[in-house]
Structures are given as C-alpha cells and as structure tokens.
C-alpha positions as CSV (number, residue, x, y, z in Angstrom):
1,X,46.0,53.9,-23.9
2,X,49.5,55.1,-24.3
3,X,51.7,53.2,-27.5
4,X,55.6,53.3,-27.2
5,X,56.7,52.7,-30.7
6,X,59.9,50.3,-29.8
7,X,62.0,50.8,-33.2
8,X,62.7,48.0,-35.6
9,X,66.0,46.2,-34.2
10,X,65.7,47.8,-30.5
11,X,66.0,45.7,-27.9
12,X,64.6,46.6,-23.9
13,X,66.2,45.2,-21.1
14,X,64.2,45.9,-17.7
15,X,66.2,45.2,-14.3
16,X,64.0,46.3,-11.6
17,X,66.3,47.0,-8.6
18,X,66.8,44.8,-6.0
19,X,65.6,44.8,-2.4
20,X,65.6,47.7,-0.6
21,X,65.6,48.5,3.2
22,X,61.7,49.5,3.2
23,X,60.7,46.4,1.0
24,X,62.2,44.2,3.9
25,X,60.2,46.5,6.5
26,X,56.8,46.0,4.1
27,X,56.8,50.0,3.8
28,X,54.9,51.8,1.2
29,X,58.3,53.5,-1.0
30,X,57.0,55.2,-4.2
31,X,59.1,58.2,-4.9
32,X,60.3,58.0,-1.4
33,X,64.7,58.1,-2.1
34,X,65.1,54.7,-0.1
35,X,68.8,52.6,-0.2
36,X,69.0,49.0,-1.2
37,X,69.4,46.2,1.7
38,X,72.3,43.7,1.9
39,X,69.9,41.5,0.4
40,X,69.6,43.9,-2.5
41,X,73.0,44.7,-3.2
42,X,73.6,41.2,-3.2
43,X,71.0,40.8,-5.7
44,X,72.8,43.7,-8.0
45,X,75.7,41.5,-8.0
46,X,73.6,38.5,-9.3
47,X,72.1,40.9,-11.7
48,X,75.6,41.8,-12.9
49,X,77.3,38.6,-13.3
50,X,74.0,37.7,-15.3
51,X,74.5,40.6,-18.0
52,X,77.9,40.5,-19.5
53,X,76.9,39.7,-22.7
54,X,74.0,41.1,-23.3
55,X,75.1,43.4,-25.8
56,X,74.0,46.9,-24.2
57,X,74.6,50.1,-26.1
58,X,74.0,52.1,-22.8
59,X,72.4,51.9,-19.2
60,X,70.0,53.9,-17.7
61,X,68.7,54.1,-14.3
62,X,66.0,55.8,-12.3
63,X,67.4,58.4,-10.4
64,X,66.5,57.0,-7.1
65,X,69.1,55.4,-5.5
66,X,67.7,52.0,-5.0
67,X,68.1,52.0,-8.9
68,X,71.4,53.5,-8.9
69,X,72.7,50.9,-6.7
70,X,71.5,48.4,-8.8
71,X,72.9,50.0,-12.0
72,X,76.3,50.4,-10.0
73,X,77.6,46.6,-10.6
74,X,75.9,46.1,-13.9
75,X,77.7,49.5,-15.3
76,X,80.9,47.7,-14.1
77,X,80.7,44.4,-15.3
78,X,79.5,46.1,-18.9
79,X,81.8,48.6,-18.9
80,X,79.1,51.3,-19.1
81,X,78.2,54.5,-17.8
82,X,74.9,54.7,-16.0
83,X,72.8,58.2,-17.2
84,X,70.0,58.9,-14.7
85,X,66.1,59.0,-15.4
86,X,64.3,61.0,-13.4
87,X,61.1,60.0,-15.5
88,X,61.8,56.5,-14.5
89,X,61.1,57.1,-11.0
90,X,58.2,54.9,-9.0
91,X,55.1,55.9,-9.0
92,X,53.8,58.6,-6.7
93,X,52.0,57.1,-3.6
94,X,51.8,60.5,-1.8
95,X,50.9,60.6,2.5
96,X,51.0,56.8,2.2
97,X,54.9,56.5,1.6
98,X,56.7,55.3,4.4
99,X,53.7,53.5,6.1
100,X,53.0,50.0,6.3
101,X,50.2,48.5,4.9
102,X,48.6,47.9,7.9
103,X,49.3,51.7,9.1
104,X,47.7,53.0,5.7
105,X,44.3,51.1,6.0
106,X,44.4,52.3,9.8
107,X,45.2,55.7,9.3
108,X,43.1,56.2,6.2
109,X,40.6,54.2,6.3
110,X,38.1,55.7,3.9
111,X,40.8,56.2,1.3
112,X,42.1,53.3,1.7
113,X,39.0,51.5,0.9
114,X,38.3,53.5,-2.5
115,X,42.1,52.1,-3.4
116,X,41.2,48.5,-2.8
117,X,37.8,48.5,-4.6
118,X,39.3,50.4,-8.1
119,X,43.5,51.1,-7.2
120,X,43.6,53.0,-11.0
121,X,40.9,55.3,-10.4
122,X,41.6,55.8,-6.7
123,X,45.3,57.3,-5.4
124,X,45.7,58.5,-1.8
125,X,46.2,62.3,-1.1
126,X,49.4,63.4,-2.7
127,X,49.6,60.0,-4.8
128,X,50.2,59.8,-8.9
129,X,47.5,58.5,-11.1
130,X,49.4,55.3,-13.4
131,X,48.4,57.1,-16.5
132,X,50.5,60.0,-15.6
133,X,53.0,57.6,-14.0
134,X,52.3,55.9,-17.8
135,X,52.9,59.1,-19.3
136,X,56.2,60.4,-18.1
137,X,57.9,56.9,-18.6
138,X,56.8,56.8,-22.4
139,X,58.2,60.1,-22.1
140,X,61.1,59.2,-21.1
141,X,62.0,56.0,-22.9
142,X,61.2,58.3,-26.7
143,X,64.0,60.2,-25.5
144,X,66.4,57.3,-24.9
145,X,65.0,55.4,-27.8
146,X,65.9,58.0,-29.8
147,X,69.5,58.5,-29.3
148,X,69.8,54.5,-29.4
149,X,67.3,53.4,-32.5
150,X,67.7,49.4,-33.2
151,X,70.2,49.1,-30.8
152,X,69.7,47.0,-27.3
153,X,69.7,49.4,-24.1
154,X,69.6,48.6,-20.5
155,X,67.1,50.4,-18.0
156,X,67.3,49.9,-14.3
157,X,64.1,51.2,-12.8
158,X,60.9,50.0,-10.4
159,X,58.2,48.1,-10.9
160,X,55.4,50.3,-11.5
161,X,57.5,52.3,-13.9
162,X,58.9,49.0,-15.8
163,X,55.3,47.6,-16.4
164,X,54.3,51.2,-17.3
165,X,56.9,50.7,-20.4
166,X,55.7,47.0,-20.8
167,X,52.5,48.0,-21.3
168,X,53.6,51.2,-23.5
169,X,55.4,48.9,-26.0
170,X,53.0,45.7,-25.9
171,X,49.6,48.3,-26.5
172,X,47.9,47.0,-23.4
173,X,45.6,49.4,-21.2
174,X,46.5,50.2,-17.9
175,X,44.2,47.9,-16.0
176,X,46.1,44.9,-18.2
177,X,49.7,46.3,-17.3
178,X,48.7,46.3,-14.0
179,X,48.7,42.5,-13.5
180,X,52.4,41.3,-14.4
181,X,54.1,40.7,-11.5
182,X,57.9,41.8,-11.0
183,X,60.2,40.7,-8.5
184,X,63.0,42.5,-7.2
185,X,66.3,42.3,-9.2
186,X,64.2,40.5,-11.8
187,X,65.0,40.5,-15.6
188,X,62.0,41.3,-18.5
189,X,63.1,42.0,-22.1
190,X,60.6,43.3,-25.0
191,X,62.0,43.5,-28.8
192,X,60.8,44.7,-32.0
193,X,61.7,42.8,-35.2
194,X,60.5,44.6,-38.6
195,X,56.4,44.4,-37.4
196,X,55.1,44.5,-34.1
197,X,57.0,44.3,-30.4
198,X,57.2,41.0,-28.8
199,X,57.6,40.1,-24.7
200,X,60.5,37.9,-25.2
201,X,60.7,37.3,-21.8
202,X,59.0,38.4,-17.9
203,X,60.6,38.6,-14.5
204,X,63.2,36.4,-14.9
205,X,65.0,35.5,-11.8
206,X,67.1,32.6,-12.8
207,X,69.9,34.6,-11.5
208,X,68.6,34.5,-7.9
209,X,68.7,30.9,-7.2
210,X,71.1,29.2,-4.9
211,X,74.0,28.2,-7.3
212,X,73.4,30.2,-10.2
C-alpha cells in the first residue's frame, strides 16, 4: 500500500474532467487521447465559474486532452497556467479501449470474466495493473508537491488516477480506493493540517445542477 505524504498546510483539489465523446458512447477510454463532448465543455465552464476563489498556487492537468480541455476554462478564470502530467494519465485498459462494454465481454469472453470476478488482480491484454497506475500518480504528485509545499494546488485528471491519489494520501489499499465513485467534472479536496490528511470533501457536483 502506497502513502503520499500530503505536507502540513497543502491543500488537493481534484477536478476530474468532464464528459467526453466516448463516455456519451459508453466506450472503454483509458489512455486512449479522447476530446470532451458539448456536454463536457459545458461542464468545464461550470467547473470554472465554481473555482475563482479557491486560492490555487498552480494547475495541473493530465496530458490527455479531455483533461486539458477541462483545465482550459479553469486556468482562465484563475489566471493560471496549466503544466501537463503525463503521470496523471487514466489508467491503462489495453485491447479493451475503444470497445463497449458489451463488445469487450463478447470479444473476450474469458478475460473478461477473470476482470469481473477480481478487476485488481485481473487487467485485459495490454491493460495497467492500479498499483502501477497507483504508483506513477504518487510519483507524480511528490514532484508537484514539492515545488508547492503547504500551499493549495489544482489537478485536473481522471478518475482512476484521482482515487489513485485519494487513496495515496488517505493510506487506504487499493481494493478500498477502488470504491469511491467520481462523476465527471466532479470536485474532491483532501488537506493536511499539522497531523494526519483529512477528505474534506468527495465528488462534489453542486456545480452541475440546473441554476447553480
């Protein structure tokens, strides 16, 4: 079980991006570089008009452009430049990207079963395991952490990776991490005061609503 040690004062801000044009057709994306939807762009917008004063140091995105997209509005409204991530990328889902779910049990219908029955220990052909995917995310955030220590920063990323970092800071295993459930263009924030990191908040979507 990977530990990110969050500093004291520093602040996480997790956007997941918002919908893109393969979550609208129910396709498998992973790494796959796939653009948002008008529904998703819209959704950046909310995102944006939501985080003005949040007090950001910086913003970083995933260097997929569903994230980038995402980050695009937010970077105005803050007045930030977005630095890309490429260790923030979605996990790896290998020959299954770009198929439906119903195409990947037909195709592979063996593999496919293994996933359902134990999804951590079992990745199709070509896919990540969510330790590594675990792994390189931790990775990743140390480096930004570093340059930013008790300060609040801003990451725009995916889901898998997001609850990868969740997990990281809160000291959960992987099969735990696994369960939180993030909705596009949603909002989850994790803190540190002088002891321990807290989950000040999960998937927060107040932003979406008609009229917000």
């Amino acid at each position: 079980m990977l530990e990110l040690d969050l500093p004291p004062g520093s602040r996480l801000l997790l956007v997941r991006h918002g919908e893109s044009i393969w979550n609208c057709e129910g396709r498998i994306q992973g790494c796959t570089d796939v653009p948002l939807s008008e529904m998703g762009r819209e959704q950046a917008r909310r995102v944006a008009a939501r985080l003005p004063n949040c007090g950001a140091a910086a913003l970083y995105s995933s260097d997929l452009q569903r994230a980038v997209q995402t980050a695009e509005p937010i970077a105005a409204a803050l007045s930030l430049p977005i630095a890309t991530e490429p260790g923030l990328r979605e996990v790896a889902f290998g020959r299954w990207e770009g198929l439906t779910l119903v195409e990947a049990r037909a195709r592979y219908p063996e593999e496919w079963a293994a996933y359902e029955a134990d999804p951590i220990r079992n990745r199709p052909e070509g896919g990540e395991r969510l330790e590594a995917l675990q792994a390189r995310a931790v990775r990743a955030m140390e480096r930004l952490l570093a340059r930013h220590t008790g300060q609040t920063v801003l990451i725009v990323a995916h889901g898998g990776s997001i609850r990868a970092v969740l997990g990281a800071c809160l000291g959960v295993p992987v099969a735990a991490y696994c369960r939180l459930d993030l909705d596009n263009a949603s909002i989850s924030c994790v803190e540190r005061d002088r002891r321990t990191p807290r989950l000040r908040y999960l998937n927060d979507t107040a932003h979406l609503r008609d009229g917000s």
